[in-house]
PDB file with one MODEL, atoms N, CA, C and O in Angstrom:
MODEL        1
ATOM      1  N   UNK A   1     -51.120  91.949  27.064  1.00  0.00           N
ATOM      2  CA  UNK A   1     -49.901  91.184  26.863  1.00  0.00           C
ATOM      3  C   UNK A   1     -48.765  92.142  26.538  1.00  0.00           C
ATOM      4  O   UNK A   1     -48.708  92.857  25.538  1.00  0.00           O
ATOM      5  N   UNK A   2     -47.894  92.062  27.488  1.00  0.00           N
ATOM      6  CA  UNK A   2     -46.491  93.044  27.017  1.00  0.00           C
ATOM      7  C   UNK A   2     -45.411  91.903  26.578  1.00  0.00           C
ATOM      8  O   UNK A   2     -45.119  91.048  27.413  1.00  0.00           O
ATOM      9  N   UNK A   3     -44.754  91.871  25.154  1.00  0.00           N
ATOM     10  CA  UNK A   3     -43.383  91.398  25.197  1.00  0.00           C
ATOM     11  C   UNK A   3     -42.059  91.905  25.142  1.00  0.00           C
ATOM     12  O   UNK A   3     -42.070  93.128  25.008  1.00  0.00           O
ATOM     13  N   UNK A   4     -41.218  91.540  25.182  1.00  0.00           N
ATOM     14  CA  UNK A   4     -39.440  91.546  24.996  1.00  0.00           C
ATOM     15  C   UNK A   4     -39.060  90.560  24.152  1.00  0.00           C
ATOM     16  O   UNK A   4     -39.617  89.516  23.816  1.00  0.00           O
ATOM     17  N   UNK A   5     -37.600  91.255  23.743  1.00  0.00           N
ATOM     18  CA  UNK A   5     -36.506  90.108  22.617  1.00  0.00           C
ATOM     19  C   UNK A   5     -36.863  90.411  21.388  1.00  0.00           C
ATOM     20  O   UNK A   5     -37.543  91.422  21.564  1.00  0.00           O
ATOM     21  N   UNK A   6     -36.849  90.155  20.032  1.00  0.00           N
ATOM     22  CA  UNK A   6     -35.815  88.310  20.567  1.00  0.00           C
ATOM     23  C   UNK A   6     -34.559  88.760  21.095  1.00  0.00           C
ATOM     24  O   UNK A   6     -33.969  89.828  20.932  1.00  0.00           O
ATOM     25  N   UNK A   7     -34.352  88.041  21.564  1.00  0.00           N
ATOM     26  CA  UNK A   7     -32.928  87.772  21.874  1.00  0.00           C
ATOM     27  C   UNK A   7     -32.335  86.600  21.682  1.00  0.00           C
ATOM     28  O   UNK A   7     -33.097  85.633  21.666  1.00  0.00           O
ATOM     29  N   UNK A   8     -31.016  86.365  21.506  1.00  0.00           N
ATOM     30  CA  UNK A   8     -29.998  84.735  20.961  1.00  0.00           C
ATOM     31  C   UNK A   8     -29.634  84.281  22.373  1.00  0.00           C
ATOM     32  O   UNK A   8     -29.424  85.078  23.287  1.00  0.00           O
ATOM     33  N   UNK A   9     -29.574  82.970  22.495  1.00  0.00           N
ATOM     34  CA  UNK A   9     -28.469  82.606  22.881  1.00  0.00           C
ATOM     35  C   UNK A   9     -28.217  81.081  22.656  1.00  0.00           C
ATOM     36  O   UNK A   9     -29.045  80.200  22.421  1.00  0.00           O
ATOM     37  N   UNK A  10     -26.578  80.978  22.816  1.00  0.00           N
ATOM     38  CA  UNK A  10     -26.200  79.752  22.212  1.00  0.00           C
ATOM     39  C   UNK A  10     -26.134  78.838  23.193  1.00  0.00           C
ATOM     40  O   UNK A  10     -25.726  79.116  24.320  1.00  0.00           O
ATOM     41  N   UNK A  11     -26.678  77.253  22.705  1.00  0.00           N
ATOM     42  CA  UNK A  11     -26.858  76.257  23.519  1.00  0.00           C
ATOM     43  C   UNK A  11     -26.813  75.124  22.802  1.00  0.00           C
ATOM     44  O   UNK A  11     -27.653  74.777  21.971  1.00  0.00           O
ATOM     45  N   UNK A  12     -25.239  74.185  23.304  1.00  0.00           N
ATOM     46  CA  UNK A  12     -25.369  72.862  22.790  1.00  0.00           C
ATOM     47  C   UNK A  12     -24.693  72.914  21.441  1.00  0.00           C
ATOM     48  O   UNK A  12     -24.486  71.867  20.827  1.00  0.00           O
ATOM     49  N   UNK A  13     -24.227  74.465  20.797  1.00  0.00           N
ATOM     50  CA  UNK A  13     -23.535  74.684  19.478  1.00  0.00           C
ATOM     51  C   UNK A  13     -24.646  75.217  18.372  1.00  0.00           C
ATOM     52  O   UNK A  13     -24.545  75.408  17.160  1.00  0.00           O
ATOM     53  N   UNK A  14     -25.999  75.413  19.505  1.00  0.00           N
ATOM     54  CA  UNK A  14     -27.602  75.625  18.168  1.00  0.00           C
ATOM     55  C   UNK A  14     -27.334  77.182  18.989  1.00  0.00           C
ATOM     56  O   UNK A  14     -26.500  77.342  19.881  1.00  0.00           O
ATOM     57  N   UNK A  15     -27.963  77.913  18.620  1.00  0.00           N
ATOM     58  CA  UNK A  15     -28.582  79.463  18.095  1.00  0.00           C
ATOM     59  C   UNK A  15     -30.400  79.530  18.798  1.00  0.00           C
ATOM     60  O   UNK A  15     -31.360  79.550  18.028  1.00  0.00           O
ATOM     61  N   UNK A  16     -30.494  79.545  19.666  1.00  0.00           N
ATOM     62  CA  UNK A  16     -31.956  79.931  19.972  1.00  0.00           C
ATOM     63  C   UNK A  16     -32.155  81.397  19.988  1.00  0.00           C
ATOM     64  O   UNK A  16     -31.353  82.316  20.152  1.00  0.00           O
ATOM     65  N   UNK A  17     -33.659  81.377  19.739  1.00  0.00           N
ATOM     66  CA  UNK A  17     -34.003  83.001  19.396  1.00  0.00           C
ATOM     67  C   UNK A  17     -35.149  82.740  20.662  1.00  0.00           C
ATOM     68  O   UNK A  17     -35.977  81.834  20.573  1.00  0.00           O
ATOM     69  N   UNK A  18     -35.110  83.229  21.291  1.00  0.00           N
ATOM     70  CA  UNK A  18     -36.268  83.756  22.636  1.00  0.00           C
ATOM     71  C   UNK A  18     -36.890  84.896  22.486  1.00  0.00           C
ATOM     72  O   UNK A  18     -36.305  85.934  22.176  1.00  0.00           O
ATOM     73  N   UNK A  19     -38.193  84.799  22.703  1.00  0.00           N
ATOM     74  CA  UNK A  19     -39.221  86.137  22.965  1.00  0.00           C
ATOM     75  C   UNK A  19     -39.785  86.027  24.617  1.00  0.00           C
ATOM     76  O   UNK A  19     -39.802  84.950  25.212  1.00  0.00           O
ATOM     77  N   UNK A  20     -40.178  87.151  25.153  1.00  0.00           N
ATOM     78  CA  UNK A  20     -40.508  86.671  26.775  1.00  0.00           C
ATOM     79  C   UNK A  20     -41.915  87.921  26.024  1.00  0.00           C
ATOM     80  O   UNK A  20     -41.902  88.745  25.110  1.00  0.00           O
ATOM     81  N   UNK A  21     -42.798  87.523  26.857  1.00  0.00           N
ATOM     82  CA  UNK A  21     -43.940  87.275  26.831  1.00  0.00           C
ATOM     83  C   UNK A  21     -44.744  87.494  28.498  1.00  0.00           C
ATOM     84  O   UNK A  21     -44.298  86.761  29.380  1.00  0.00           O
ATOM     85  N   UNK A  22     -46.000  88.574  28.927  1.00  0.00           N
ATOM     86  CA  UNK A  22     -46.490  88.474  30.364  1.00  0.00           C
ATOM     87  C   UNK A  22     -47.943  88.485  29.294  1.00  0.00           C
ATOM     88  O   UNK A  22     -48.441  89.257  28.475  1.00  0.00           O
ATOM     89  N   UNK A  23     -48.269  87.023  29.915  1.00  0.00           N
ATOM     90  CA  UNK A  23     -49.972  86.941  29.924  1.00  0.00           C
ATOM     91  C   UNK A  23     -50.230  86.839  30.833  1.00  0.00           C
ATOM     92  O   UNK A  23     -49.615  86.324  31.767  1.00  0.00           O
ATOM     93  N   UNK A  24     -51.555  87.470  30.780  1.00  0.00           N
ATOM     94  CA  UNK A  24     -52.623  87.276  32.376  1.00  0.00           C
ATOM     95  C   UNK A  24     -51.183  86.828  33.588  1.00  0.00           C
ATOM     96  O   UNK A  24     -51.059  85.762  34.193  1.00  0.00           O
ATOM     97  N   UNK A  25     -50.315  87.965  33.634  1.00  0.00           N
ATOM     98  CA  UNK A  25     -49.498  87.783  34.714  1.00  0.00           C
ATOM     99  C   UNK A  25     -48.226  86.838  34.774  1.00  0.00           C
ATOM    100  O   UNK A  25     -47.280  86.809  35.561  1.00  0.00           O
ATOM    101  N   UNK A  26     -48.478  86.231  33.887  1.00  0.00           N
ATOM    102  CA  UNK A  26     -47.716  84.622  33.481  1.00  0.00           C
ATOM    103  C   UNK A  26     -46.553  85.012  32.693  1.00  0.00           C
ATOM    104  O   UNK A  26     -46.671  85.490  31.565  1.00  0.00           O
ATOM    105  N   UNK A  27     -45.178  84.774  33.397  1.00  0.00           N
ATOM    106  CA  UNK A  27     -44.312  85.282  31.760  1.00  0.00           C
ATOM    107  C   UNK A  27     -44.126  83.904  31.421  1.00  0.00           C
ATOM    108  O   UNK A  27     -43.964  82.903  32.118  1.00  0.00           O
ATOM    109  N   UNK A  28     -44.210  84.157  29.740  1.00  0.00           N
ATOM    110  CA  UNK A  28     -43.608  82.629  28.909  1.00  0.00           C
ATOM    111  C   UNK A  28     -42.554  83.237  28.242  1.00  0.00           C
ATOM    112  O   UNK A  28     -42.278  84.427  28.092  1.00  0.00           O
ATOM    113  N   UNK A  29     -41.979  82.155  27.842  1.00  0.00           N
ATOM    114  CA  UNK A  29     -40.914  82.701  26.860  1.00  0.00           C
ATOM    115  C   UNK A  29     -41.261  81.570  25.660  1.00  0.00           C
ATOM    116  O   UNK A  29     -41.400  80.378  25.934  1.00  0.00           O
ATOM    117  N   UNK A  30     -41.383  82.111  24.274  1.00  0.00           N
ATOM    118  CA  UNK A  30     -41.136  81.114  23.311  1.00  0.00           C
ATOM    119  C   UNK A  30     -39.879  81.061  22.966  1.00  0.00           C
ATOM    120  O   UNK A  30     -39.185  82.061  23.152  1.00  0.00           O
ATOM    121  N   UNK A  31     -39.311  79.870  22.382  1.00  0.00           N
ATOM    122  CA  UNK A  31     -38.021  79.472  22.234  1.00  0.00           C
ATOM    123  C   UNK A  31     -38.361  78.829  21.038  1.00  0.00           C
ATOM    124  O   UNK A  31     -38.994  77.780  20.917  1.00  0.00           O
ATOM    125  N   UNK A  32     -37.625  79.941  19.677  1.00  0.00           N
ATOM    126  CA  UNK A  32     -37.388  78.634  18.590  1.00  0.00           C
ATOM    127  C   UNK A  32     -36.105  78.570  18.258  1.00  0.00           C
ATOM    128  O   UNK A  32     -35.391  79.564  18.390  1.00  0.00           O
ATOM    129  N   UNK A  33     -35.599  77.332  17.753  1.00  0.00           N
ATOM    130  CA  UNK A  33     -34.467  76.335  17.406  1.00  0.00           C
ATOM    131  C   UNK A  33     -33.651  76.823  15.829  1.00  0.00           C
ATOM    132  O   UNK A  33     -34.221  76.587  14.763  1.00  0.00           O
ATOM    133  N   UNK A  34     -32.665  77.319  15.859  1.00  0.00           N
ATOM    134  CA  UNK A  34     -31.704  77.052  14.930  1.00  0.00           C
ATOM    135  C   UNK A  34     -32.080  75.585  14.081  1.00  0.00           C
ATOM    136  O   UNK A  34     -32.065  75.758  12.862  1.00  0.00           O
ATOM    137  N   UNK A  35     -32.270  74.775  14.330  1.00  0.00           N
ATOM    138  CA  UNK A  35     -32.691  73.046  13.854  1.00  0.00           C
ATOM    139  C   UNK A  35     -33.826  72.676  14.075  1.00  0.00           C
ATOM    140  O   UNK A  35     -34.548  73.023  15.009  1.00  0.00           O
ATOM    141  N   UNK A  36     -34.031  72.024  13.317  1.00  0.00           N
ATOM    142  CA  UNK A  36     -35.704  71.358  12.986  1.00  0.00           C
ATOM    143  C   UNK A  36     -36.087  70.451  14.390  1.00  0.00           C
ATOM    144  O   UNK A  36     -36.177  69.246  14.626  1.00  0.00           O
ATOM    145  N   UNK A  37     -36.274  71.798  15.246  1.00  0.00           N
ATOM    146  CA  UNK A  37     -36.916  71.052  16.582  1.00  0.00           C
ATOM    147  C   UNK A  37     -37.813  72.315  16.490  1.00  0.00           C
ATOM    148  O   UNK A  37     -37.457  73.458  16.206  1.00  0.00           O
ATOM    149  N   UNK A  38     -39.197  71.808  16.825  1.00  0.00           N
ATOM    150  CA  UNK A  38     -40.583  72.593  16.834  1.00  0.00           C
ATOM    151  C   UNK A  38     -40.435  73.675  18.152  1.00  0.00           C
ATOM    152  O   UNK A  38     -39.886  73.363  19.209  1.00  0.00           O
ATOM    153  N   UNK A  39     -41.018  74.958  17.877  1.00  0.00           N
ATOM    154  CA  UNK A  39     -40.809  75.841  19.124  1.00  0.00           C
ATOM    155  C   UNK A  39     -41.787  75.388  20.017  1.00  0.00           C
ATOM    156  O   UNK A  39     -42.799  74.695  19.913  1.00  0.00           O
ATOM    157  N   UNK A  40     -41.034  76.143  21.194  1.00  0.00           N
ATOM    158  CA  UNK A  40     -41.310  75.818  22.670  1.00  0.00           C
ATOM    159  C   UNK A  40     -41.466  76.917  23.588  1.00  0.00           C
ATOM    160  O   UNK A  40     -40.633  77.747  23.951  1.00  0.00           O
ATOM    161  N   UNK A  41     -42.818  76.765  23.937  1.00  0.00           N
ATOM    162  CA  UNK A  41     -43.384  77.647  25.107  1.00  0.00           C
ATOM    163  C   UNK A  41     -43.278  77.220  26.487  1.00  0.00           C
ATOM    164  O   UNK A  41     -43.922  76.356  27.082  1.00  0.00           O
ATOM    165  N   UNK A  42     -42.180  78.119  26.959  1.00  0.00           N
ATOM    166  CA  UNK A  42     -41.686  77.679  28.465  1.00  0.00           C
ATOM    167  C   UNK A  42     -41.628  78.583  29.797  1.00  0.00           C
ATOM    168  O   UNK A  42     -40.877  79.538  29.992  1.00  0.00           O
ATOM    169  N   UNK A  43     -42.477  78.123  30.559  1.00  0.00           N
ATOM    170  CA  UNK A  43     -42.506  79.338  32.093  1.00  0.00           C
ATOM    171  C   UNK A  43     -42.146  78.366  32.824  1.00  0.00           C
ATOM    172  O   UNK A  43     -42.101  77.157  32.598  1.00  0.00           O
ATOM    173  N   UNK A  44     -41.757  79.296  34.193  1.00  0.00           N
ATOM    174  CA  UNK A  44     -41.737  78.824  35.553  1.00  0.00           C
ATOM    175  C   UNK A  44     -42.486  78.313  36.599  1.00  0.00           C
ATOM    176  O   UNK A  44     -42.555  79.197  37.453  1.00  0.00           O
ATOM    177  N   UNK A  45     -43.003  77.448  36.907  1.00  0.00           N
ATOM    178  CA  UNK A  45     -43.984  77.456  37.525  1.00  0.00           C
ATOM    179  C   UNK A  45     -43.451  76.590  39.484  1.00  0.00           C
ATOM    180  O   UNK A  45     -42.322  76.134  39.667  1.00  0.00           O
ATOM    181  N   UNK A  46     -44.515  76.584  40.569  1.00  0.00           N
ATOM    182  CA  UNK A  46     -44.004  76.434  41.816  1.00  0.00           C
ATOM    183  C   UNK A  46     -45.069  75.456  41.948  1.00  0.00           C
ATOM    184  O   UNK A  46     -46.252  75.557  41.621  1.00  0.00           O
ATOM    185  N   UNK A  47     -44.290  74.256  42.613  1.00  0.00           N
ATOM    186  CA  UNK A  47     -45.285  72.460  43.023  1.00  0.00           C
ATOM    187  C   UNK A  47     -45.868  73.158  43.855  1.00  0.00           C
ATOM    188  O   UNK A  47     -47.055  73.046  43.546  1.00  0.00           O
ATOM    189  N   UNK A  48     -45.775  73.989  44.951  1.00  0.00           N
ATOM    190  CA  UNK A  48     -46.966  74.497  46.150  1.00  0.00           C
ATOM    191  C   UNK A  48     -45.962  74.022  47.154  1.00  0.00           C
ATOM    192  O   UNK A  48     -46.289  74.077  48.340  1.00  0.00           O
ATOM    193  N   UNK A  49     -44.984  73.642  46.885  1.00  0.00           N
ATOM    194  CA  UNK A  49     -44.044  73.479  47.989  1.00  0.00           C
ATOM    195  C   UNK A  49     -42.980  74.181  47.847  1.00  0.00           C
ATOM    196  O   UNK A  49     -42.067  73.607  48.441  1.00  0.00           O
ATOM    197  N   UNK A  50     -42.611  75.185  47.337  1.00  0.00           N
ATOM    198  CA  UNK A  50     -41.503  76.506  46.962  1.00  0.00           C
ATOM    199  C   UNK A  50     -41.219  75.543  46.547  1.00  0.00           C
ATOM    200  O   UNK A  50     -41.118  74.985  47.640  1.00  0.00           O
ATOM    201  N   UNK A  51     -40.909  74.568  45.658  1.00  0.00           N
ATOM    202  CA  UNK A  51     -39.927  73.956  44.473  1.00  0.00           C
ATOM    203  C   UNK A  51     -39.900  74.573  43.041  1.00  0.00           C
ATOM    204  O   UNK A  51     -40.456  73.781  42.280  1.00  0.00           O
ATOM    205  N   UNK A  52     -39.388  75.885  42.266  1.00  0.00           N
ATOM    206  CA  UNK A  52     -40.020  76.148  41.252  1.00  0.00           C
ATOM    207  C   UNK A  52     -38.999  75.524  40.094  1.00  0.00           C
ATOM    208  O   UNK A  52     -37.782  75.345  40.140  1.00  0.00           O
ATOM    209  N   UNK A  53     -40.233  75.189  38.743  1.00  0.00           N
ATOM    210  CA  UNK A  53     -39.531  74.596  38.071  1.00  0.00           C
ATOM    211  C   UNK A  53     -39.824  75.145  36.612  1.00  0.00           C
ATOM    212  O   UNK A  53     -40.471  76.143  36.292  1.00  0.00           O
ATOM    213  N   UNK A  54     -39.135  74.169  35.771  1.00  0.00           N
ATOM    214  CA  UNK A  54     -39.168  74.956  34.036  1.00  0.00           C
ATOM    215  C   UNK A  54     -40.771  74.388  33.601  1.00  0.00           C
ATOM    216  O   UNK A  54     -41.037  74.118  34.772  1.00  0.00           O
ATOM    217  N   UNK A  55     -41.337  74.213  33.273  1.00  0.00           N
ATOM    218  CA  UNK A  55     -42.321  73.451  32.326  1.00  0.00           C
ATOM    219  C   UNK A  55     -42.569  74.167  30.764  1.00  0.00           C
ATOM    220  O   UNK A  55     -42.191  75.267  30.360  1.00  0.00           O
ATOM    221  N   UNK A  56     -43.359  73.091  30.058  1.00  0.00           N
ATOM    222  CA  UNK A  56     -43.911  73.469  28.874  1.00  0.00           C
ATOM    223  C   UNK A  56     -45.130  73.665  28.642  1.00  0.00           C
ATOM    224  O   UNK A  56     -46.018  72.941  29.093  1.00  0.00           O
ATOM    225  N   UNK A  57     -45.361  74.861  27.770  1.00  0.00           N
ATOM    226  CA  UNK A  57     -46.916  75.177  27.289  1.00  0.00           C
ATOM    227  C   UNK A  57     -47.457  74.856  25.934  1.00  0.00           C
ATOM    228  O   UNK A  57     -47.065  75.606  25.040  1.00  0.00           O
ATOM    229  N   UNK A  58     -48.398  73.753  25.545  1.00  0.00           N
ATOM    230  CA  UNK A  58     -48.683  72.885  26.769  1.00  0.00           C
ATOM    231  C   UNK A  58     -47.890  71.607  27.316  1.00  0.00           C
ATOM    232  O   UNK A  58     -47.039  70.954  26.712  1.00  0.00           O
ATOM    233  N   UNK A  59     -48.355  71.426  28.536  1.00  0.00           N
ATOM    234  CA  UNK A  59     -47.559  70.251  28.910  1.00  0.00           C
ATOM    235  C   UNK A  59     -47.356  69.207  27.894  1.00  0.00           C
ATOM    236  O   UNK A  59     -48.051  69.093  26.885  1.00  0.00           O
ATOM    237  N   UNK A  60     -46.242  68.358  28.254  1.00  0.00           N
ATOM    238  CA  UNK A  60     -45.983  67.240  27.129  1.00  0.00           C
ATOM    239  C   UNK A  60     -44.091  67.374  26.385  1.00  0.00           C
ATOM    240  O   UNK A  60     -43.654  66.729  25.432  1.00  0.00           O
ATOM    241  N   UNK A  61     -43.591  68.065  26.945  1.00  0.00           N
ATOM    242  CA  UNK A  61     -42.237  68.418  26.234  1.00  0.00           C
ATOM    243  C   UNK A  61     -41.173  68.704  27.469  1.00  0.00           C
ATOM    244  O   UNK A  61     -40.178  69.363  27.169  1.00  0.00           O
ATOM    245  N   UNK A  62     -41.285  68.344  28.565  1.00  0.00           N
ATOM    246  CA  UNK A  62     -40.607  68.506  29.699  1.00  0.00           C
ATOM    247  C   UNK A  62     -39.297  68.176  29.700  1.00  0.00           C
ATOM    248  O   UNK A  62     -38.446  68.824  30.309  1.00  0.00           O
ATOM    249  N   UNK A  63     -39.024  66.955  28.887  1.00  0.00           N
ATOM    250  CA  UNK A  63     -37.477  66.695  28.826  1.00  0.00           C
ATOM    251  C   UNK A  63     -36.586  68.328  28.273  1.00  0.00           C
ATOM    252  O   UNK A  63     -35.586  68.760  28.846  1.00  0.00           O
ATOM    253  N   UNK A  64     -37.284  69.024  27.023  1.00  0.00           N
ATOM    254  CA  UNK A  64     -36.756  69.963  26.164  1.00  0.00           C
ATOM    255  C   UNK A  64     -36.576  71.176  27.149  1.00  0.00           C
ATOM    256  O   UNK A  64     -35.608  71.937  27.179  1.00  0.00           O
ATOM    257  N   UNK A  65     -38.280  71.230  28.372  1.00  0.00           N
ATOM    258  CA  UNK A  65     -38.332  72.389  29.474  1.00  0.00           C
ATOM    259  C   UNK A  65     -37.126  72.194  30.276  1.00  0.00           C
ATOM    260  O   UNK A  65     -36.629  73.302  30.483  1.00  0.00           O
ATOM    261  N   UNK A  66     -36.465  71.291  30.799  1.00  0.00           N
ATOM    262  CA  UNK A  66     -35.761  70.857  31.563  1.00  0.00           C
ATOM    263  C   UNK A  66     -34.225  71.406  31.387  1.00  0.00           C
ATOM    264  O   UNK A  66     -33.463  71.969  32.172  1.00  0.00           O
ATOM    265  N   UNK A  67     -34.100  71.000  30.016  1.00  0.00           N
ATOM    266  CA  UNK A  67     -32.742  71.371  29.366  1.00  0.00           C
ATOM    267  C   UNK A  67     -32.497  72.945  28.964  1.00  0.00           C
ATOM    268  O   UNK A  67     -31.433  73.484  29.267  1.00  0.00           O
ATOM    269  N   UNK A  68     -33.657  73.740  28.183  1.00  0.00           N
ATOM    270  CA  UNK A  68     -33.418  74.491  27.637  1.00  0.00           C
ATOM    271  C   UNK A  68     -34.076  75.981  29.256  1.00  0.00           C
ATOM    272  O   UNK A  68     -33.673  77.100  29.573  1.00  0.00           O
ATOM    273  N   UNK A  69     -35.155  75.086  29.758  1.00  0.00           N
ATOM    274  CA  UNK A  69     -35.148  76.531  30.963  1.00  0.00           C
ATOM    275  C   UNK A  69     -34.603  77.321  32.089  1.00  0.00           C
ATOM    276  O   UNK A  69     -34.930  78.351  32.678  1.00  0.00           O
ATOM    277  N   UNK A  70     -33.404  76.229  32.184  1.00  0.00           N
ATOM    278  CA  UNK A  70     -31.950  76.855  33.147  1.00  0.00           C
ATOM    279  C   UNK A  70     -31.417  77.505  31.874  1.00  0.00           C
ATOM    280  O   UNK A  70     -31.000  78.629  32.152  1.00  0.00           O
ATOM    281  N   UNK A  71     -31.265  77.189  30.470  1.00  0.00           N
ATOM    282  CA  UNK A  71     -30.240  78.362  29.945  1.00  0.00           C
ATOM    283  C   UNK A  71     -30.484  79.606  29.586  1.00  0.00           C
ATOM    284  O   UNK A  71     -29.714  80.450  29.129  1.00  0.00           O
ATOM    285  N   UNK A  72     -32.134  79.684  29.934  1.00  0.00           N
ATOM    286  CA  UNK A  72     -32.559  81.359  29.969  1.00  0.00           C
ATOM    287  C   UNK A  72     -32.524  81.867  31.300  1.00  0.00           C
ATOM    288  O   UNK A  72     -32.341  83.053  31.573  1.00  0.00           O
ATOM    289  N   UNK A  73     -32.744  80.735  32.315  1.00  0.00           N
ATOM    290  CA  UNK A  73     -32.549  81.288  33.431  1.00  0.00           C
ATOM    291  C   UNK A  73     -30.655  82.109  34.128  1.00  0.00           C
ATOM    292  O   UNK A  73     -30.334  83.221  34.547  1.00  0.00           O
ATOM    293  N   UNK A  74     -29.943  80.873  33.912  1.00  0.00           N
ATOM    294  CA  UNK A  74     -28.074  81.464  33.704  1.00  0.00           C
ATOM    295  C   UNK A  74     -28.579  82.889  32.765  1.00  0.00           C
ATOM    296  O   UNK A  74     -28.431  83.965  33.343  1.00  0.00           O
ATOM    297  N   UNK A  75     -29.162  82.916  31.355  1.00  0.00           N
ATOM    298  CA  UNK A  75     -28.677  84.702  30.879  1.00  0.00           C
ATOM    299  C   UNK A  75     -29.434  85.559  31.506  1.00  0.00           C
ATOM    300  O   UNK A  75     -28.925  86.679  31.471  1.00  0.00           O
ATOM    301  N   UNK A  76     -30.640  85.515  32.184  1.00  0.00           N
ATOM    302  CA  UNK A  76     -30.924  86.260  32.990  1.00  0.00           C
ATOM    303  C   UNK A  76     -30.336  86.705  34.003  1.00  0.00           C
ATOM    304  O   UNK A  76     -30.424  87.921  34.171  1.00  0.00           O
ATOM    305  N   UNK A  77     -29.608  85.962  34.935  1.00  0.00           N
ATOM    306  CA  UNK A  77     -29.045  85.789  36.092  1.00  0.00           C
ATOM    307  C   UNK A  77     -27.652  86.733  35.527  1.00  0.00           C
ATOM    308  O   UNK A  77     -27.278  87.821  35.963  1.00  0.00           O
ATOM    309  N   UNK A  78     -27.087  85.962  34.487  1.00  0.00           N
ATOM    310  CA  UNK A  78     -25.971  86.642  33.713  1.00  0.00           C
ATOM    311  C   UNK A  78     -26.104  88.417  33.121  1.00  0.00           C
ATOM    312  O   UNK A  78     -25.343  89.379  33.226  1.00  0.00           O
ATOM    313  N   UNK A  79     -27.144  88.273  32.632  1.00  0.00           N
ATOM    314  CA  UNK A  79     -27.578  89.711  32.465  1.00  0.00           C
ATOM    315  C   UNK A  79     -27.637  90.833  33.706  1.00  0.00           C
ATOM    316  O   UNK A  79     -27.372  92.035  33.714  1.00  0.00           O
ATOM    317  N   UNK A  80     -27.974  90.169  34.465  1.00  0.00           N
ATOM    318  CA  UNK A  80     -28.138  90.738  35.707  1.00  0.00           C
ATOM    319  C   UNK A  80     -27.109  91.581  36.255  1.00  0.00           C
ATOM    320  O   UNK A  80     -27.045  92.806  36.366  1.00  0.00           O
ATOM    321  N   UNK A  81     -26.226  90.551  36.609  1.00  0.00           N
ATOM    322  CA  UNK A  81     -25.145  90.584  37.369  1.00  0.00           C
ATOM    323  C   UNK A  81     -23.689  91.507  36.503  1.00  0.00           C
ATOM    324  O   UNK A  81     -22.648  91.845  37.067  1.00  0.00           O
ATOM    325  N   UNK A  82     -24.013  91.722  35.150  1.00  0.00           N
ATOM    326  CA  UNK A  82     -23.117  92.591  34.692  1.00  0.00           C
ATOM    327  C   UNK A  82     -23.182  93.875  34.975  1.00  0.00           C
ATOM    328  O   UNK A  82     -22.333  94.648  34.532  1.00  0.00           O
TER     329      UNK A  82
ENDMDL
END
């Protein structure tokens, strides 16, 4: 297992702290909350039809994957591109 971070970033006016994470090949990122919302283990994953999407580890929190795994995806993208 190799990780990175933490790193911040702000979302919604909260403070998330991210760690990225490669298991068995898999990157996750945990995400915990400035506010009393429980952390969240979130990768990318592909339906088998190139659709790739956010999910949660474990499943069951998809609304939170949904919202919060485009805004690591934008600072990546953002990181990038500077």
């Amino acid at each position: 297992m190799t990780t990175a971070g933490p790193y911040t970033i702000a979302y919604d006016g909260y403070v998330l702290t991210v760690r990225e994470a490669y298991i068995k090949g898999r990157r996750i990122f945990n995400v915990q909350f400035s506010i009393r919302i429980k952390p969240i283990n979130l990768t990318v994953v592909d339906n088998g039809k190139g659709f790739k999407f956010w999910t949660s580890i474990p499943e069951g929190r998809q609304a939170i994957a949904d919202e919060i795994g485009p805004v690591i995806g934008r600072y990546y993208h953002d990181k990038k591109n500077k």
